[in-house]
C-alpha positions as CSV (number, residue, x, y, z in Angstrom):
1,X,-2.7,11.9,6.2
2,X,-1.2,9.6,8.5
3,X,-0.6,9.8,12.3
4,X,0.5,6.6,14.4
5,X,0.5,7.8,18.2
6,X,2.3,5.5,20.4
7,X,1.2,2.2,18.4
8,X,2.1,-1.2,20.0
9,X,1.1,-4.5,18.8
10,X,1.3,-7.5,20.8
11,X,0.9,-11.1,20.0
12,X,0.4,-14.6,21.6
13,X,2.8,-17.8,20.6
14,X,1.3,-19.9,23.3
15,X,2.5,-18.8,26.6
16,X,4.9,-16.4,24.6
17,X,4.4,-12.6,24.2
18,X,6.1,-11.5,21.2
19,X,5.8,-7.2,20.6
20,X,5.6,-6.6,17.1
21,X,5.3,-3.4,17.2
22,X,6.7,-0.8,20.4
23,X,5.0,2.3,20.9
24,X,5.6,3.7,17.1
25,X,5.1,6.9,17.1
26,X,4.6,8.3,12.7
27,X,3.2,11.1,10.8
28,X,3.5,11.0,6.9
29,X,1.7,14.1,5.1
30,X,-0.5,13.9,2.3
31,X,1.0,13.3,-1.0
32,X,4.3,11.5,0.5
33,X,6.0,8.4,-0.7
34,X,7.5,6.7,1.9
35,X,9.1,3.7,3.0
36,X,9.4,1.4,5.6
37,X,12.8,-1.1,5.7
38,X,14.5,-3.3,8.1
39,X,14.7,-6.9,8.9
40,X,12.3,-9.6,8.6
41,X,10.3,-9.8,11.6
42,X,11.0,-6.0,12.4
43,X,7.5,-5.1,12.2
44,X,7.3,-3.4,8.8
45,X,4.2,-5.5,7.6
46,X,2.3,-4.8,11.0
47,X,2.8,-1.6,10.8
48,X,1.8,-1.3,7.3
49,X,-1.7,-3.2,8.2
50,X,-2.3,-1.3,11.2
51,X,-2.1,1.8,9.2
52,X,-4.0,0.6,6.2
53,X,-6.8,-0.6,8.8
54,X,-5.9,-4.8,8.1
55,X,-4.9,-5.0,11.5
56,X,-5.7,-2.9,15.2
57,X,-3.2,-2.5,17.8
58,X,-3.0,-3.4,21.1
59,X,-2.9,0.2,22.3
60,X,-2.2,3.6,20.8
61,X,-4.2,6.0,18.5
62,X,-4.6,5.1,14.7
63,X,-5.8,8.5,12.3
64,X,-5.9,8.1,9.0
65,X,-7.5,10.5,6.2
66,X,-8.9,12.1,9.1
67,X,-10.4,9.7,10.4
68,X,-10.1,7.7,13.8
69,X,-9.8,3.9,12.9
70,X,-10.1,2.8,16.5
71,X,-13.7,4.2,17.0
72,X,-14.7,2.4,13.2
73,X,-16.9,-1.0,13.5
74,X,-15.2,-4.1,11.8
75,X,-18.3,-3.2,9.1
76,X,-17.3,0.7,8.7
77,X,-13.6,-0.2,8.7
78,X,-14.1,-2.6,5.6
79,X,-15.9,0.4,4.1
80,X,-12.9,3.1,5.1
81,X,-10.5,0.6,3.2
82,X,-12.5,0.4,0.4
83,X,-12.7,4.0,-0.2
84,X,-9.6,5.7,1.0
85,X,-7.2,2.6,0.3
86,X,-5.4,1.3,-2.5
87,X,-3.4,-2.5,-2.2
88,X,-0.5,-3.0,-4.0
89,X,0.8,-6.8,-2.8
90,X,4.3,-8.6,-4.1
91,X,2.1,-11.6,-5.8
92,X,0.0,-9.2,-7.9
93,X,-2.7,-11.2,-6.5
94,X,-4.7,-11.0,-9.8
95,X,-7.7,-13.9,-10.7
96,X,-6.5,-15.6,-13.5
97,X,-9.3,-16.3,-15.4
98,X,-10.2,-12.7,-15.9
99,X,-8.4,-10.6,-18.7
100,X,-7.0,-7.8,-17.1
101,X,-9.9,-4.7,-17.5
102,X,-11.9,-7.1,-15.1
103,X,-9.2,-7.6,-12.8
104,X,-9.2,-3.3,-12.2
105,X,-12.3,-3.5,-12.2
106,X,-12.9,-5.7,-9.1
107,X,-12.8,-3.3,-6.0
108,X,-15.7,-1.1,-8.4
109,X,-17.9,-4.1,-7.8
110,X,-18.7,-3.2,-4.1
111,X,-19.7,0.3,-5.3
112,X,-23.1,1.5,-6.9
113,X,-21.2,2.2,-10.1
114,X,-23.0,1.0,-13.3
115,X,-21.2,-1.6,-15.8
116,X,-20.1,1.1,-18.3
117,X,-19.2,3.5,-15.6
118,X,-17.5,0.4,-14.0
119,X,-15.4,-0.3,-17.2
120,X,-15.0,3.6,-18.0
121,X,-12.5,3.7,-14.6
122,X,-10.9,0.2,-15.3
123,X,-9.7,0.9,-18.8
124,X,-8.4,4.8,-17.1
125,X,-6.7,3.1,-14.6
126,X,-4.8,0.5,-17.2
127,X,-4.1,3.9,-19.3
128,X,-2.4,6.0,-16.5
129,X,0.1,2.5,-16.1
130,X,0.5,1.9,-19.7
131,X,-1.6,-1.4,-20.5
132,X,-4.5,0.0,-22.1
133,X,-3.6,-1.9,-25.4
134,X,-3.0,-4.8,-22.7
135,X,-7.0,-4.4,-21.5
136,X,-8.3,-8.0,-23.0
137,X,-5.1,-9.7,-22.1
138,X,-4.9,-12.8,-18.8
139,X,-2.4,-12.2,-16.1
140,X,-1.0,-15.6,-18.2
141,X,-0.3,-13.8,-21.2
142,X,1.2,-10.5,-19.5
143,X,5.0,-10.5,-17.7
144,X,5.3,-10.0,-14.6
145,X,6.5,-6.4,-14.6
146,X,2.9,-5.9,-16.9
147,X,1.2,-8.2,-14.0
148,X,2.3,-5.4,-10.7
149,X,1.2,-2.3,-13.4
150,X,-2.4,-4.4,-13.5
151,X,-2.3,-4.3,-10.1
152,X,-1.6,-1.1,-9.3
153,X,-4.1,-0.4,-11.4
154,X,-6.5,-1.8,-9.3
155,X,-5.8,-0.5,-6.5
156,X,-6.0,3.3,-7.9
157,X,-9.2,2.5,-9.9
158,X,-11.1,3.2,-7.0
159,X,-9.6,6.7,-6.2
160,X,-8.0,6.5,-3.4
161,X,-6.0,8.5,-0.9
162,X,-3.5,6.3,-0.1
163,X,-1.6,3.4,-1.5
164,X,0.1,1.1,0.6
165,X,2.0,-1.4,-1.2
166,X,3.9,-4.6,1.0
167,X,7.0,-5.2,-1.5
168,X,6.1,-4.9,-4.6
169,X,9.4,-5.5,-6.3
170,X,10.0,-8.4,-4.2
171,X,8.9,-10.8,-7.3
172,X,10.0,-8.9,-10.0
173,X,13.7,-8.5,-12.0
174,X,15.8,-5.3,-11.7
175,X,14.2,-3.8,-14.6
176,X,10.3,-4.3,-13.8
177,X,11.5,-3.8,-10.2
178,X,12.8,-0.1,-11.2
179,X,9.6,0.9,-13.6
180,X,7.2,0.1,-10.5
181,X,9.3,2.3,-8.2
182,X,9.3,4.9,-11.1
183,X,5.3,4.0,-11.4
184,X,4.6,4.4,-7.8
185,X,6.9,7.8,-7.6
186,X,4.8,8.9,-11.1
187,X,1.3,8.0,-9.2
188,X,2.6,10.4,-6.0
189,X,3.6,13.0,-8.0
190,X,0.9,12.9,-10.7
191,X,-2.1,12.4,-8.6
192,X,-1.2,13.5,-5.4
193,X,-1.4,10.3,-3.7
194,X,0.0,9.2,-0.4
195,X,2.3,6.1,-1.1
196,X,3.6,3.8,1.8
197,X,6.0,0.8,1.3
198,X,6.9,-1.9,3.1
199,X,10.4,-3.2,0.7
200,X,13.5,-4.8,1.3
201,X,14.9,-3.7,-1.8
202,X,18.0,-0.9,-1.4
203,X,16.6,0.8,-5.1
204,X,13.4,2.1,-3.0
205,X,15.5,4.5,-1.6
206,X,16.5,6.3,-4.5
207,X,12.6,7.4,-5.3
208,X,10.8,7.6,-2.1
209,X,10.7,10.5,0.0
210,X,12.2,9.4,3.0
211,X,12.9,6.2,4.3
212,X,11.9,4.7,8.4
213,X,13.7,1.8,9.7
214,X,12.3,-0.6,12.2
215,X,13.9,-3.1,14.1
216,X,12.4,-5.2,16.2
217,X,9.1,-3.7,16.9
218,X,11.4,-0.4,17.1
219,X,10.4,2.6,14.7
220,X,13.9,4.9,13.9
221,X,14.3,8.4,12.7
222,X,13.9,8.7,8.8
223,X,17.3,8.0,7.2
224,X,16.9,11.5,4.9
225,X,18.1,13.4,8.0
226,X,15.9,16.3,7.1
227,X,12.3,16.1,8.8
228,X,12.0,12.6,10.1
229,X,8.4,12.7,10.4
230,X,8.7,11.0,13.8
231,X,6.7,13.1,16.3
């Protein structure tokens, strides 16, 4: 689903180079939930943009869902995320001013989808997290554990084959924290969906699949010490 063939990323601070990323080599298989951890400023989030076509690297082969990012227009790109990728952020990221059905329903506005069909997926989506009685509720009026099921919610509405999600328990309590782990384990499992996420939180281990350190720019072997997935 995923293959990362000697992936660098290199940025300018003025006169300074600073490598993000060095020559990351990955492979994750379909239907995998994974995470990345290290330090801040280890490269997790690059890495995770790169592969989630945010971001292009400096050199090195990008595949994803069989496809060859580096040969996609900025155009066909925007159109790859939209149909293969599901965002899960730490902020939830939801507009407040819409109840929580039109939230989901957001990434099904840049399809050809008809209103009813439109609604049909949002209020699916809200049932396979558990807020379908939640449907007509603001992100003011929901916690913030119910806010991160919304938004996974959107970012599965859509179908997609991969969810990348850039800490999404980084804003919640040890509670909601756990039921989005168990959510996002649930979503792999019950859909067969690739997961990827970038946490700092130690809990992740205990439901992913296997776990890759960085550090600095630097990707390690996967810390399940079975098949590391680094190639």
């Amino acid at each position: 689903m995923i293959d990362l063939e000697e992936v660098s990323r290199e940025y300018r601070r003025g006169a300074d180079r600073v490598l993000a990323l060095d020559r990351v080599s990955l492979h994750v298989p379909r239907g995998r939930f994974v995470a990345l951890m290290g330090p801040s400023g280890s490269g997790k989030s690059t890495l995770l943009n790169i592969l989630a076509g945010l971001d292009r690297p400096s050199s090195g082969g990008v595949r994803v869902a069989d496809t060859d990012l580096g040969r996609l227009s900025d155009e066909d790109l925007a159109r790859f995320r939209a149909s293969h990728i599901g965002f899960v952020f730490q902020f939830f990221n939801l507009i407040p001013v819409l109840d929580a059905r039109a939230n989901v329903e957001l990434p099904l506005l840049l399809t050809r989808l008809g209103r009813a069909e439109r609604r049909e997926r949002a209020e699916t989506a809200l049932r396979i997290v558990g807020l379908q009685e939640r449907a007509r509720h603001a992100p003011g009026e929901l916690s913030g554990g119910e806010q991160q099921r919304v938004a996974i919610a959107r970012a599965i509405v859509s179908d997609p084959e991969i969810v990348v999600a850039d800490e999404p328990t980084g804003d919640l309590d040890a509670k909601n924290a756990a039921d989005t782990l168990e959510l996002l384990r649930e979503l792999r499992l019950a859909f067969d969906k690739t997961v990827v996420m970038v946490t700092h939180d130690p809990r992740g281990r205990e439901y992913v699949d296997q776990v890759f350190e960085l550090d600095k720019g630097v990707l390690q072997p996967g810390s399940d010490g079975s098949d590391t997935g680094v190639t």
